[in-house]
CHARMM internal coordinates of N, CA and C (Angstrom, degrees):
IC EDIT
DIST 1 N 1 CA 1.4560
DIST 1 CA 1 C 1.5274
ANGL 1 N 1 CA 1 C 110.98
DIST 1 C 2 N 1.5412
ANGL 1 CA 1 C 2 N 116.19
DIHE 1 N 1 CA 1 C 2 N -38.88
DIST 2 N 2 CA 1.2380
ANGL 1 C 2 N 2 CA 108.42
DIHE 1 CA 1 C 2 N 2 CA -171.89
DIST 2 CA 2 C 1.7071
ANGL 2 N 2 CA 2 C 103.65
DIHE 1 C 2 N 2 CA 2 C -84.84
DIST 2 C 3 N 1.0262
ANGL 2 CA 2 C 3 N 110.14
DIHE 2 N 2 CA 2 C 3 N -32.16
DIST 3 N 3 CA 1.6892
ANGL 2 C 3 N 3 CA 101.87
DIHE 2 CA 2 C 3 N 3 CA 166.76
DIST 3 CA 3 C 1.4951
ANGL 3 N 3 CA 3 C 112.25
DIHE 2 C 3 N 3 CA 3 C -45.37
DIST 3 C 4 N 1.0918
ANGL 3 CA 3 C 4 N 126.48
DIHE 3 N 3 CA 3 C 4 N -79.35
DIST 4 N 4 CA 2.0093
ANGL 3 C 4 N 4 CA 131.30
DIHE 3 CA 3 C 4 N 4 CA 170.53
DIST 4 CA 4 C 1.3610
ANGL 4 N 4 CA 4 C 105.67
DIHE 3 C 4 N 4 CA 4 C -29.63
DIST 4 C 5 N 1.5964
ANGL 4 CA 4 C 5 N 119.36
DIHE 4 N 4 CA 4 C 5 N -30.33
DIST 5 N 5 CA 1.2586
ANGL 4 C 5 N 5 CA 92.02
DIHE 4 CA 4 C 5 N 5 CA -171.88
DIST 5 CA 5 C 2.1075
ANGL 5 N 5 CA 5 C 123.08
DIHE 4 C 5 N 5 CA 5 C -95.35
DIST 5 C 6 N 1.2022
ANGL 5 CA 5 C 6 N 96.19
DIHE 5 N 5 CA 5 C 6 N 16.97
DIST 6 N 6 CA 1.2583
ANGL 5 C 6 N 6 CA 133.18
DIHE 5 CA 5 C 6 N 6 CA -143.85
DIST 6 CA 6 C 1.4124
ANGL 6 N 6 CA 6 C 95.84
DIHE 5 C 6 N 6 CA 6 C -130.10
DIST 6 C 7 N 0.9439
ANGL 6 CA 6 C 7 N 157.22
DIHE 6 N 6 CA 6 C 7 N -80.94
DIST 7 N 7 CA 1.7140
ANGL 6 C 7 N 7 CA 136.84
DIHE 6 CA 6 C 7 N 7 CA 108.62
DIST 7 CA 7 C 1.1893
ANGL 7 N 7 CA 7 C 119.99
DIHE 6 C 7 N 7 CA 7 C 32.36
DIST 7 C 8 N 1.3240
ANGL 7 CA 7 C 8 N 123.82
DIHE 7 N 7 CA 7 C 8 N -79.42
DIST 8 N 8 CA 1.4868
ANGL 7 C 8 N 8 CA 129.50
DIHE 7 CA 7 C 8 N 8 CA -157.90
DIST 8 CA 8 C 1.7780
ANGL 8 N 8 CA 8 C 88.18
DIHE 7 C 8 N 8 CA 8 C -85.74
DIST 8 C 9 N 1.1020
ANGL 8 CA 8 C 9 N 128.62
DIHE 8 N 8 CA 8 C 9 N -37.96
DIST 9 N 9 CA 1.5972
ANGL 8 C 9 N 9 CA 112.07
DIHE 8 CA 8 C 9 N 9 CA 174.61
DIST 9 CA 9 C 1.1486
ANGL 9 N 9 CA 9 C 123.60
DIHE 8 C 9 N 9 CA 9 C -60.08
DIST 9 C 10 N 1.7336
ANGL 9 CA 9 C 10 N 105.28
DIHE 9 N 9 CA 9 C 10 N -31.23
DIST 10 N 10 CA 1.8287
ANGL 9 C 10 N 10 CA 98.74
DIHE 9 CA 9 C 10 N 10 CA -167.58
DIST 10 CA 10 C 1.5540
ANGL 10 N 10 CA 10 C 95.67
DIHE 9 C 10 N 10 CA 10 C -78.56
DIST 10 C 11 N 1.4530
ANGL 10 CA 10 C 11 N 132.43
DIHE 10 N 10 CA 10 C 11 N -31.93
DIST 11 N 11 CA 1.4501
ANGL 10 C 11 N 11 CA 137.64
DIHE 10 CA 10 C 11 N 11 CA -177.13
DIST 11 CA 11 C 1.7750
ANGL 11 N 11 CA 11 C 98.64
DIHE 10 C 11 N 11 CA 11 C -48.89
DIST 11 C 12 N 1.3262
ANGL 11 CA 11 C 12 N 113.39
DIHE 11 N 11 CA 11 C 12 N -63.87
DIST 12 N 12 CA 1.0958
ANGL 11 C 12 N 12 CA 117.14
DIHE 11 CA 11 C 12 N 12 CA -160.42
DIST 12 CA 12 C 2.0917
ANGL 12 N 12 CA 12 C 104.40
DIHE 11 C 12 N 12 CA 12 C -76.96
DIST 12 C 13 N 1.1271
ANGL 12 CA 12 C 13 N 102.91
DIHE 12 N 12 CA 12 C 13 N -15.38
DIST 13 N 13 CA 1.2867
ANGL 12 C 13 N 13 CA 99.25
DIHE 12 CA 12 C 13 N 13 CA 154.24
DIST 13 CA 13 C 1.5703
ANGL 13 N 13 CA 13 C 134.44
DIHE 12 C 13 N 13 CA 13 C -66.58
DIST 13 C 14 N 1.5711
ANGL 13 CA 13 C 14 N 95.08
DIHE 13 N 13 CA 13 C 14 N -45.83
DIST 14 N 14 CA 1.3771
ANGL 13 C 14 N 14 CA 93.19
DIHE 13 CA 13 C 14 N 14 CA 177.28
DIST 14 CA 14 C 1.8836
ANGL 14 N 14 CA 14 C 102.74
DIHE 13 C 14 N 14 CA 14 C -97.85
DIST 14 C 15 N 0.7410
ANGL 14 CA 14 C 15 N 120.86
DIHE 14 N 14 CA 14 C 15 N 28.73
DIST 15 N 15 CA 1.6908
ANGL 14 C 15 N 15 CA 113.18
DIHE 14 CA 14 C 15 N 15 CA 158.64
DIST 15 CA 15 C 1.6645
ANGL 15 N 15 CA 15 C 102.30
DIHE 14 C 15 N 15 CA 15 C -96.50
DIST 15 C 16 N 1.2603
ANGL 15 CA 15 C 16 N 113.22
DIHE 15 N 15 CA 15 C 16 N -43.83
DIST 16 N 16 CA 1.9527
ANGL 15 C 16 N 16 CA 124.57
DIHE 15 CA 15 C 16 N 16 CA 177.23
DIST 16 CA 16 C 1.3073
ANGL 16 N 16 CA 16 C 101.41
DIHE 15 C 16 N 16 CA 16 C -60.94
DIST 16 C 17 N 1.4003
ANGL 16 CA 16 C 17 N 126.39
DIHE 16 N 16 CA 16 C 17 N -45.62
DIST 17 N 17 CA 1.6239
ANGL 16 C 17 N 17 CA 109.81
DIHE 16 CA 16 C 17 N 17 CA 166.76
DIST 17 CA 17 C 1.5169
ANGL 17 N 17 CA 17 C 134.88
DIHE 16 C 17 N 17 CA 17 C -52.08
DIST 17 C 18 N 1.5284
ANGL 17 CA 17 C 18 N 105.73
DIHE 17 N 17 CA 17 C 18 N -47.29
DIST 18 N 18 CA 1.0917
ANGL 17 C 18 N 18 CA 135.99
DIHE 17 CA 17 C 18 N 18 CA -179.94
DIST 18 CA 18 C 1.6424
ANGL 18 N 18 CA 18 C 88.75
DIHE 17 C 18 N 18 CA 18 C -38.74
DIST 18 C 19 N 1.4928
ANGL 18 CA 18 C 19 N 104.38
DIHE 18 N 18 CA 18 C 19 N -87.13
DIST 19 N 19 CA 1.7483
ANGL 18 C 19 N 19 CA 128.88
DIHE 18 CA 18 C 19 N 19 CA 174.98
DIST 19 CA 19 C 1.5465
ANGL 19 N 19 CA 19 C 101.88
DIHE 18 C 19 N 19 CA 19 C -28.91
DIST 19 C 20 N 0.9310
ANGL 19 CA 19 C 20 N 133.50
DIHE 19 N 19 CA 19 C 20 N -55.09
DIST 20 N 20 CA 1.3747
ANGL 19 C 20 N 20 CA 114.10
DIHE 19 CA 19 C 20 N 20 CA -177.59
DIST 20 CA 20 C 1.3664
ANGL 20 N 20 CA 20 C 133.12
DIHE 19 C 20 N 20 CA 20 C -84.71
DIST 20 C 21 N 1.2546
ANGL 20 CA 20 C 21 N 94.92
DIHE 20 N 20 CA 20 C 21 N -17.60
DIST 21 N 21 CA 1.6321
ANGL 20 C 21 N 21 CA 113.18
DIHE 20 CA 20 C 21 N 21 CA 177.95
DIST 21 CA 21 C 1.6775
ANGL 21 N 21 CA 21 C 108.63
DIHE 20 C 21 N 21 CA 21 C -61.46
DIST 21 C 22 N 1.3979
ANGL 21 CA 21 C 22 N 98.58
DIHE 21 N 21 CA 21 C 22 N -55.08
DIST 22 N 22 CA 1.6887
ANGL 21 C 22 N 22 CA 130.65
DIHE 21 CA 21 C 22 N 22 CA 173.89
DIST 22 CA 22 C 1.8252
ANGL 22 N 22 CA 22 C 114.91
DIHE 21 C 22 N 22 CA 22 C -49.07
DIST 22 C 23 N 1.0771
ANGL 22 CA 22 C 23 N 102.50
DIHE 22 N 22 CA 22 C 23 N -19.07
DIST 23 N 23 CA 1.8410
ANGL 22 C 23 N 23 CA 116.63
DIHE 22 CA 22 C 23 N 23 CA -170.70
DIST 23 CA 23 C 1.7340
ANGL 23 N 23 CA 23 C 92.63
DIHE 22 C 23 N 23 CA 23 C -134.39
DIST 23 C 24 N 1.1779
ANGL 23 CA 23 C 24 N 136.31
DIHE 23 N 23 CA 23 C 24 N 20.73
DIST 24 N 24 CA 1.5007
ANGL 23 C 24 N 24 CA 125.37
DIHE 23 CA 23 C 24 N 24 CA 170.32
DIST 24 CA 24 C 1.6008
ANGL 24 N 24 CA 24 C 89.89
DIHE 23 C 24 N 24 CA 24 C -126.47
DIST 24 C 25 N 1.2057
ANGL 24 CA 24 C 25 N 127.30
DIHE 24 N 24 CA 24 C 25 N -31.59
DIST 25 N 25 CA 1.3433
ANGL 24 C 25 N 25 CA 130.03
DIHE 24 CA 24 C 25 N 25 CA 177.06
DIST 25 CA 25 C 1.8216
ANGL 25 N 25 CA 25 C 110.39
DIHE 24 C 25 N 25 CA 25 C -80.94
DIST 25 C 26 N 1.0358
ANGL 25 CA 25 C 26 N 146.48
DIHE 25 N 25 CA 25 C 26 N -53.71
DIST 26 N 26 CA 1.5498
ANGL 25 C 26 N 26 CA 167.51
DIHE 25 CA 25 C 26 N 26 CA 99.61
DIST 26 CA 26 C 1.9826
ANGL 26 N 26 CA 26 C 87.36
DIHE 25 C 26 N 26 CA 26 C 34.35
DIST 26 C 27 N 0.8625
ANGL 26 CA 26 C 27 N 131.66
DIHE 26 N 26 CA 26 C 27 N -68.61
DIST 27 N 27 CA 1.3170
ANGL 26 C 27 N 27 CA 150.54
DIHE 26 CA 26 C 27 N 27 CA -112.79
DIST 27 CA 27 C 2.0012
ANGL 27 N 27 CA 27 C 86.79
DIHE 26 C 27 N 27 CA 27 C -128.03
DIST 27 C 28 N 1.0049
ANGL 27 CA 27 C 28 N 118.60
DIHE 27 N 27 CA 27 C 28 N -29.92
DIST 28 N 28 CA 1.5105
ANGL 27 C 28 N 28 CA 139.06
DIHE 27 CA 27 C 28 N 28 CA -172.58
DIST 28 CA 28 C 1.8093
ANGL 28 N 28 CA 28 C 88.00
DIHE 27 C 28 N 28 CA 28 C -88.38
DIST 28 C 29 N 1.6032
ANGL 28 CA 28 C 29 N 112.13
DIHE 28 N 28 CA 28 C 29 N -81.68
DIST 29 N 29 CA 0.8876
ANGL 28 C 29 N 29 CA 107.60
DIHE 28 CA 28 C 29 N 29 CA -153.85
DIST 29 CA 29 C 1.8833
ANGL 29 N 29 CA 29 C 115.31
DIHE 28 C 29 N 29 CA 29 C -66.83
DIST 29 C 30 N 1.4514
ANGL 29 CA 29 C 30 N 108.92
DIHE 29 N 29 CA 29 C 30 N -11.31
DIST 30 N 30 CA 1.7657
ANGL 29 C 30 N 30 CA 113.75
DIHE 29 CA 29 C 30 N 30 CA 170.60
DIST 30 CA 30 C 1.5116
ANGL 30 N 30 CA 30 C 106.84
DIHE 29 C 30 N 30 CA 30 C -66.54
DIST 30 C 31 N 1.4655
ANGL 30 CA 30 C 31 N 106.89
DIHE 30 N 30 CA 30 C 31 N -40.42
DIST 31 N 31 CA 1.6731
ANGL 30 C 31 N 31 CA 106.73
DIHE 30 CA 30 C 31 N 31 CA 174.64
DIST 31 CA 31 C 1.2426
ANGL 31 N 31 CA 31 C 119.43
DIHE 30 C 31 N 31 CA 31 C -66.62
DIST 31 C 32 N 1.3876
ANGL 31 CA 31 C 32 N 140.32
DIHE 31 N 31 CA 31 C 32 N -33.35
DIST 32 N 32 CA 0.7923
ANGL 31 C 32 N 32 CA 123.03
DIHE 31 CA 31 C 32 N 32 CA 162.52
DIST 32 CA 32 C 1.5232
ANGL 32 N 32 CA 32 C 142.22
DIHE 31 C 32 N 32 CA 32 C -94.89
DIST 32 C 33 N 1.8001
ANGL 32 CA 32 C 33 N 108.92
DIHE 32 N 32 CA 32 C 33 N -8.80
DIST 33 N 33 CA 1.2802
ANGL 32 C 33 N 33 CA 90.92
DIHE 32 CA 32 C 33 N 33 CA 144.64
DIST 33 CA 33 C 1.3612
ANGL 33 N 33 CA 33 C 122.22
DIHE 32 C 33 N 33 CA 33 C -90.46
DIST 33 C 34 N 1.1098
ANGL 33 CA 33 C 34 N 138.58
DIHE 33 N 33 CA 33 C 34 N 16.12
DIST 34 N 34 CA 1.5658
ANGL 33 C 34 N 34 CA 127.84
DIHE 33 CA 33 C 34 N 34 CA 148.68
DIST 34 CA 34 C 1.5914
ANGL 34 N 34 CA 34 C 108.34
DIHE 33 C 34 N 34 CA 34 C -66.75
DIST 34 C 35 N 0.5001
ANGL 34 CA 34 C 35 N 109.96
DIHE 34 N 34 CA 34 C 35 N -32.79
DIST 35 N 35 CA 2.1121
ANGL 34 C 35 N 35 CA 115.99
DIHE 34 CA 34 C 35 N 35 CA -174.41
DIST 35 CA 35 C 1.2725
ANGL 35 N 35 CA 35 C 90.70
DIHE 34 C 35 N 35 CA 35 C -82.80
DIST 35 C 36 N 1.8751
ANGL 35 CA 35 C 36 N 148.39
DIHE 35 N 35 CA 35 C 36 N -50.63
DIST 36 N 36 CA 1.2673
ANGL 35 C 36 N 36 CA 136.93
DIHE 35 CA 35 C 36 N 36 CA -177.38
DIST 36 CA 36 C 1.0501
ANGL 36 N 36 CA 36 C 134.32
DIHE 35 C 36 N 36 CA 36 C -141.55
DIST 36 C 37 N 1.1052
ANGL 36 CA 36 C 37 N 91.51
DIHE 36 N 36 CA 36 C 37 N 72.78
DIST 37 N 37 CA 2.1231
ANGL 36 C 37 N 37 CA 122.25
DIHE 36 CA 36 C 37 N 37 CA -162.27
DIST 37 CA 37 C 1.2852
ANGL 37 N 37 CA 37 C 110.56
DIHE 36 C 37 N 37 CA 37 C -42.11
DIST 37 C 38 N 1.0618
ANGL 37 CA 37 C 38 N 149.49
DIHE 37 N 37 CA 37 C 38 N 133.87
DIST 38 N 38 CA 1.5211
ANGL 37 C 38 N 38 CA 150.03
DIHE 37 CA 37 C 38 N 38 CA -154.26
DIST 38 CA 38 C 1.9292
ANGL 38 N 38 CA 38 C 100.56
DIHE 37 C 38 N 38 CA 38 C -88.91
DIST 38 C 39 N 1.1705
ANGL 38 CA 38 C 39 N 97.84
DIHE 38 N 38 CA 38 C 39 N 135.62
DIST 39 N 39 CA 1.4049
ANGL 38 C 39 N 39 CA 97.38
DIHE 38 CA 38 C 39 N 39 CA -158.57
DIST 39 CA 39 C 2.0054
ANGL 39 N 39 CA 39 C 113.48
DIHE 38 C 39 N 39 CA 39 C -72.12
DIST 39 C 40 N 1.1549
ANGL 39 CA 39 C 40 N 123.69
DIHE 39 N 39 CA 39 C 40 N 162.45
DIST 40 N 40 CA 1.1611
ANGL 39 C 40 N 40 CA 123.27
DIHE 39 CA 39 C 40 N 40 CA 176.57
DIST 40 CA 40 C 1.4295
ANGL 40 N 40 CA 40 C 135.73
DIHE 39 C 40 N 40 CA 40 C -147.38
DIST 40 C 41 N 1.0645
ANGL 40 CA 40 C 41 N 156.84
DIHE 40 N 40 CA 40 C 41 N -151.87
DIST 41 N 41 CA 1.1331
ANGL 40 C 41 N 41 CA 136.10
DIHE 40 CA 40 C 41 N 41 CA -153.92
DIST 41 CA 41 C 1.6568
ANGL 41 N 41 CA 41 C 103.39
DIHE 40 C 41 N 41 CA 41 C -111.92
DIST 41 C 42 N 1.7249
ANGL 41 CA 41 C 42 N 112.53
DIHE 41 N 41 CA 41 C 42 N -2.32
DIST 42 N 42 CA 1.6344
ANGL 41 C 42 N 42 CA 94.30
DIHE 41 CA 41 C 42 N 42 CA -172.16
DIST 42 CA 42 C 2.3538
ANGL 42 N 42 CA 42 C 76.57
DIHE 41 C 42 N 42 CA 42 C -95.44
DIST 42 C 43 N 1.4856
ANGL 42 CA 42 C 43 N 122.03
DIHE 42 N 42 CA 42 C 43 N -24.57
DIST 43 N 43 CA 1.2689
ANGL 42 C 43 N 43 CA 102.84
DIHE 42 CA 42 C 43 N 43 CA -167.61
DIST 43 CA 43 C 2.0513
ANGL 43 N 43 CA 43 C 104.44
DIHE 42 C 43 N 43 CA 43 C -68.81
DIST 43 C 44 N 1.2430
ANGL 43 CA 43 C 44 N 99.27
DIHE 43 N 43 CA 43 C 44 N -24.59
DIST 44 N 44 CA 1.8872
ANGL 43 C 44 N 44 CA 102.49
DIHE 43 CA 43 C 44 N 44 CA -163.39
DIST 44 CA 44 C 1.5253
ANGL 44 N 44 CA 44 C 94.91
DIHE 43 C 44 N 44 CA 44 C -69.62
DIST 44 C 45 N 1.9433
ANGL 44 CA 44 C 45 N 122.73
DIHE 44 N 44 CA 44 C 45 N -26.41
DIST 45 N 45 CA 1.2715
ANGL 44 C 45 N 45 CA 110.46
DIHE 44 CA 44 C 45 N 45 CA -171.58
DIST 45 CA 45 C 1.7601
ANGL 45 N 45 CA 45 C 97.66
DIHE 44 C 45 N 45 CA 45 C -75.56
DIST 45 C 46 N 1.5960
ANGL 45 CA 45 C 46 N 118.92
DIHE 45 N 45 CA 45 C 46 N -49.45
DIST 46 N 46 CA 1.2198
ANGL 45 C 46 N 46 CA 108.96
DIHE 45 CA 45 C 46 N 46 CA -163.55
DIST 46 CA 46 C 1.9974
ANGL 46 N 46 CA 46 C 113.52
DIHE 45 C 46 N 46 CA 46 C -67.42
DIST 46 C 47 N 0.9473
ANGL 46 CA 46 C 47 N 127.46
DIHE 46 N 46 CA 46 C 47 N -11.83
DIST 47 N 47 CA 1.1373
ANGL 46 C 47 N 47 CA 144.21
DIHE 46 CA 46 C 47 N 47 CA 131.47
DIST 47 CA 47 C 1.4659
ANGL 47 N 47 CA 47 C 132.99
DIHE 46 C 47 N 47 CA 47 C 1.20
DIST 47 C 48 N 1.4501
ANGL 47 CA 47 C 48 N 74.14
DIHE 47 N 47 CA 47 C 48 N -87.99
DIST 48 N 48 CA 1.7468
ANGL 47 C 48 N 48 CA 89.13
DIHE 47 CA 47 C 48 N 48 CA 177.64
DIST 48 CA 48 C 1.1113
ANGL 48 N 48 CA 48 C 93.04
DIHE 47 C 48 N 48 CA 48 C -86.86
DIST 48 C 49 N 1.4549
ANGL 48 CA 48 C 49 N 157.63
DIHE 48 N 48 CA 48 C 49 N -65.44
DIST 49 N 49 CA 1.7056
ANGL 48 C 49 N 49 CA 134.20
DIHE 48 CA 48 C 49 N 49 CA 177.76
DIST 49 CA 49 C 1.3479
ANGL 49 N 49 CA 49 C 128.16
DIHE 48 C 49 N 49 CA 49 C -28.67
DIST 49 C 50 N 1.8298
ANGL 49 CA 49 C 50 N 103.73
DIHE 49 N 49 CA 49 C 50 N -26.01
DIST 50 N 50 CA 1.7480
ANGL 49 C 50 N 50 CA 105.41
DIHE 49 CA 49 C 50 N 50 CA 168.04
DIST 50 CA 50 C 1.4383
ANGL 50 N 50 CA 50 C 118.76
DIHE 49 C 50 N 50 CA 50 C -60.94
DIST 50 C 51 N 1.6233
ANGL 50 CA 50 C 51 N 110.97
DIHE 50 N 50 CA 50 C 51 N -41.80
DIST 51 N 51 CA 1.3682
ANGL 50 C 51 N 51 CA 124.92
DIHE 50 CA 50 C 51 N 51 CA 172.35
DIST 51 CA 51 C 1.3889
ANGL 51 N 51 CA 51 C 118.89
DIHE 50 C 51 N 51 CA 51 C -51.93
DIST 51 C 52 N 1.4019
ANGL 51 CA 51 C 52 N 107.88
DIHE 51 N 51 CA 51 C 52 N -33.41
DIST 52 N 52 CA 1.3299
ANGL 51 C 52 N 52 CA 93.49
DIHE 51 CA 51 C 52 N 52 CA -162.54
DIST 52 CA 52 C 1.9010
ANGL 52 N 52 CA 52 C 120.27
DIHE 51 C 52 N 52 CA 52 C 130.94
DIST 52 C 53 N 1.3679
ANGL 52 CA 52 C 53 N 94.66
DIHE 52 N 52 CA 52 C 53 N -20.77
DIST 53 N 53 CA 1.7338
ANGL 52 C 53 N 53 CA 97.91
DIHE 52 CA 52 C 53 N 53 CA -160.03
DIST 53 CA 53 C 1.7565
ANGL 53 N 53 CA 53 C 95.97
DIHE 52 C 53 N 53 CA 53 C -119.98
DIST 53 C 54 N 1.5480
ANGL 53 CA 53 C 54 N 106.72
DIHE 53 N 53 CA 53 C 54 N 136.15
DIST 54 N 54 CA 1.4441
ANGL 53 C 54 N 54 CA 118.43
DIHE 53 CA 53 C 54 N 54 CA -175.84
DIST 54 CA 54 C 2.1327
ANGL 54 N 54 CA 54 C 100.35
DIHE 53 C 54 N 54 CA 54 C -97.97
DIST 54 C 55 N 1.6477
ANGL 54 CA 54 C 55 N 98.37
DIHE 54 N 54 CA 54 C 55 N 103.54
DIST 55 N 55 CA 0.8548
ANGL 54 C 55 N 55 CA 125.96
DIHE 54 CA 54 C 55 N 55 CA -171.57
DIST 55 CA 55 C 1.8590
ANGL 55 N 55 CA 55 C 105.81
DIHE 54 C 55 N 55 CA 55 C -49.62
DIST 55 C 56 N 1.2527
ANGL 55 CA 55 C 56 N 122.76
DIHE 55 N 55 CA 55 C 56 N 147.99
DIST 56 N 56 CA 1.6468
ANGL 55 C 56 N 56 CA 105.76
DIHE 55 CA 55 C 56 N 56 CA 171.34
DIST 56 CA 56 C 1.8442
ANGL 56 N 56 CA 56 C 78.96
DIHE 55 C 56 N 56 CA 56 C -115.64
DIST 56 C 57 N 1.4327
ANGL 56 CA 56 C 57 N 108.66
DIHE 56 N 56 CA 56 C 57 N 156.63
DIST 57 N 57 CA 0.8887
ANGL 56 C 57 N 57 CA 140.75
DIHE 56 CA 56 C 57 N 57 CA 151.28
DIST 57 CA 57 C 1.6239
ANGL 57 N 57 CA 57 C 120.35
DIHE 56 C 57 N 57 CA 57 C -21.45
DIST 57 C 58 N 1.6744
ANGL 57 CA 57 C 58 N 118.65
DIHE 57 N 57 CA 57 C 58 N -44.49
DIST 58 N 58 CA 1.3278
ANGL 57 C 58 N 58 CA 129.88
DIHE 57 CA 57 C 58 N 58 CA 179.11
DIST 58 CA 58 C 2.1799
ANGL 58 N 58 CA 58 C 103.70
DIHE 57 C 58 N 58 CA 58 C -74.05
DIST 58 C 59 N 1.2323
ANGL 58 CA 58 C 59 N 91.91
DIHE 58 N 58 CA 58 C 59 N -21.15
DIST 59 N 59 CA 1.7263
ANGL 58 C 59 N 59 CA 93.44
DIHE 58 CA 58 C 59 N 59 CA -155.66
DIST 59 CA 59 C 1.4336
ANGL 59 N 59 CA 59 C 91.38
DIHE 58 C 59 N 59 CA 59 C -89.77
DIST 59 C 60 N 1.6327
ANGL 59 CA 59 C 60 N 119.00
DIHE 59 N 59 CA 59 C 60 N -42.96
DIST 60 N 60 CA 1.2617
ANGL 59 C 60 N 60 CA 130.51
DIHE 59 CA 59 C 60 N 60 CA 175.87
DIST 60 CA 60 C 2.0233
ANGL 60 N 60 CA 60 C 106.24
DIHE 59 C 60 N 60 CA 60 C -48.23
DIST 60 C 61 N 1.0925
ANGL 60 CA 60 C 61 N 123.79
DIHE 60 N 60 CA 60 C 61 N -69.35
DIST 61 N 61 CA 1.5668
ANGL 60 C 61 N 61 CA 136.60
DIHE 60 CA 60 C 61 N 61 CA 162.73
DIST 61 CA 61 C 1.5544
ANGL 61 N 61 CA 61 C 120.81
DIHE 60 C 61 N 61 CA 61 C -43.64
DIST 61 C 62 N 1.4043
ANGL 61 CA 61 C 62 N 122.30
DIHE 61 N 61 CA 61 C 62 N -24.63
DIST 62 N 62 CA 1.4621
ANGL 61 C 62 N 62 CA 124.23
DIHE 61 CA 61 C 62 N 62 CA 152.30
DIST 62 CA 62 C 1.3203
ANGL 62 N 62 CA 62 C 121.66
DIHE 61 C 62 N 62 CA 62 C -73.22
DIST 62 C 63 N 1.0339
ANGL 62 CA 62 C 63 N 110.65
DIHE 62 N 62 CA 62 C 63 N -27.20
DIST 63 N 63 CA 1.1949
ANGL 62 C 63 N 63 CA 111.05
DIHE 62 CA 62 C 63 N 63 CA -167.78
DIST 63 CA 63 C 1.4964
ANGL 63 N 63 CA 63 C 111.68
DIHE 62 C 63 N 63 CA 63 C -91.12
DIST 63 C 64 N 1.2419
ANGL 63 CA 63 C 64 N 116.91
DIHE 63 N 63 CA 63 C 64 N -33.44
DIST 64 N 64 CA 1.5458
ANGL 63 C 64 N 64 CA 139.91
DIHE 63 CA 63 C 64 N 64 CA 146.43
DIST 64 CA 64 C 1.6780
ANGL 64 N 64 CA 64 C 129.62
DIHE 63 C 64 N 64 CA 64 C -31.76
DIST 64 C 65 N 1.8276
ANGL 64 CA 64 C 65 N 90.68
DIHE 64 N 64 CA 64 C 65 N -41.07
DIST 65 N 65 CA 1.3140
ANGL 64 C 65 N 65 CA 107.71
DIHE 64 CA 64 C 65 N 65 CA 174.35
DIST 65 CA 65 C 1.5083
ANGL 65 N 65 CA 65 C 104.76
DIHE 64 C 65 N 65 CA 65 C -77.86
DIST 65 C 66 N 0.9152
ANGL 65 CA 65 C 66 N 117.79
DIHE 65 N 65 CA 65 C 66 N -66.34
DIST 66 N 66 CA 1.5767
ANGL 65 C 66 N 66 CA 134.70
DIHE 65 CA 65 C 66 N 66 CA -168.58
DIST 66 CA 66 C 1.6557
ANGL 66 N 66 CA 66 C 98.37
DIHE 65 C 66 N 66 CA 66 C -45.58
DIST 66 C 67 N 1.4583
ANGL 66 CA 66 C 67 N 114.36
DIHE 66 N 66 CA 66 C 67 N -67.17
DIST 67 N 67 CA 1.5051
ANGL 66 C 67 N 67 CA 95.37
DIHE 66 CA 66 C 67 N 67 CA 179.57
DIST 67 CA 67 C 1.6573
ANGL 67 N 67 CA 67 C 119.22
DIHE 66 C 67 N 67 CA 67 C -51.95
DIST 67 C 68 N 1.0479
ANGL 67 CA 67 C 68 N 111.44
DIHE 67 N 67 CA 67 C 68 N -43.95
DIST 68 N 68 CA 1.6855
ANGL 67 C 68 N 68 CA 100.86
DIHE 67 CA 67 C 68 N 68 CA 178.83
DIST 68 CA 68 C 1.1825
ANGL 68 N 68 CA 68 C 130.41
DIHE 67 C 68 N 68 CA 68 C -68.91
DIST 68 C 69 N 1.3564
ANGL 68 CA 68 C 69 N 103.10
DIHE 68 N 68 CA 68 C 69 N -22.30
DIST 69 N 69 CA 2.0449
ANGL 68 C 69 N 69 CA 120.23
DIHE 68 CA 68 C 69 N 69 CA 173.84
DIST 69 CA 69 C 2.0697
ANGL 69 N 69 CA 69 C 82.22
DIHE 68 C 69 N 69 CA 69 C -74.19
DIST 69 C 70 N 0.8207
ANGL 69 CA 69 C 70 N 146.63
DIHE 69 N 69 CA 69 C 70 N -45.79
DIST 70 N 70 CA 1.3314
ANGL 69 C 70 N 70 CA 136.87
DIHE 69 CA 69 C 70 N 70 CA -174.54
DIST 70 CA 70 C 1.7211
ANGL 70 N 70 CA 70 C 124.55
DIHE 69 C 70 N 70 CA 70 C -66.68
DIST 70 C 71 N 1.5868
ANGL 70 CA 70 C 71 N 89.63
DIHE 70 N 70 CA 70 C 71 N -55.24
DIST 71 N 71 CA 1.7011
ANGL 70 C 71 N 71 CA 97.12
DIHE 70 CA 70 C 71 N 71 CA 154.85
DIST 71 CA 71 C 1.6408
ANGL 71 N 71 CA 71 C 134.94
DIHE 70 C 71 N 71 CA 71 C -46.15
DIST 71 C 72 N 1.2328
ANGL 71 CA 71 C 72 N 84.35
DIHE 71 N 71 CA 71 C 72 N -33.78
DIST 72 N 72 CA 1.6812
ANGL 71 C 72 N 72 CA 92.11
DIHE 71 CA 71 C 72 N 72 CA -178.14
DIST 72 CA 72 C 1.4166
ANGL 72 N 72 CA 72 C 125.94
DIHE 71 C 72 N 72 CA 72 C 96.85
DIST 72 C 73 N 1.9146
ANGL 72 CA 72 C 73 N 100.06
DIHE 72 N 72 CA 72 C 73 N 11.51
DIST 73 N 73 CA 1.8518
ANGL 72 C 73 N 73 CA 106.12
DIHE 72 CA 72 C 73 N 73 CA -174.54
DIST 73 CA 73 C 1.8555
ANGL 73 N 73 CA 73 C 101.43
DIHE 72 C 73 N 73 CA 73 C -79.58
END
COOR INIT
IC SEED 1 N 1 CA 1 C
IC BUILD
């Protein structure tokens, strides 16, 4: 009896880890993309207007490409 019961705790231990691990990570990764929002094509235009250079439409979409051919989407 005390074996099963010893058993059925460590199971239910590691299912409660599982669960929290799953919602401490979840909860991690919303914070930080709220803090560093994945960039996009209205931030790459204001960007390059900080610099100095009036983006065309083709340079804006390369550049679009290139980060995601890098990311790996």
């Amino acid at each position: 009896m005390n074996t099963t019961l010893w058993i059925i705790l460590v199971i239910v231990a590691l299912i409660a880890g599982v669960a929290i691990g799953f919602f401490v990570a979840r909860q991690y990764m919303m914070k930080y993309l709220k803090d560093n929002p994945p960039i996009n094509e209205q931030m790459l235009r204001v960007m390059m207007s900080q610099m100095g250079r009036k983006p065309s439409e083709k340079q804006i979409k390369q550049m679009m490409n290139s980060m995601n051919k890098l990311s790996g989407k």
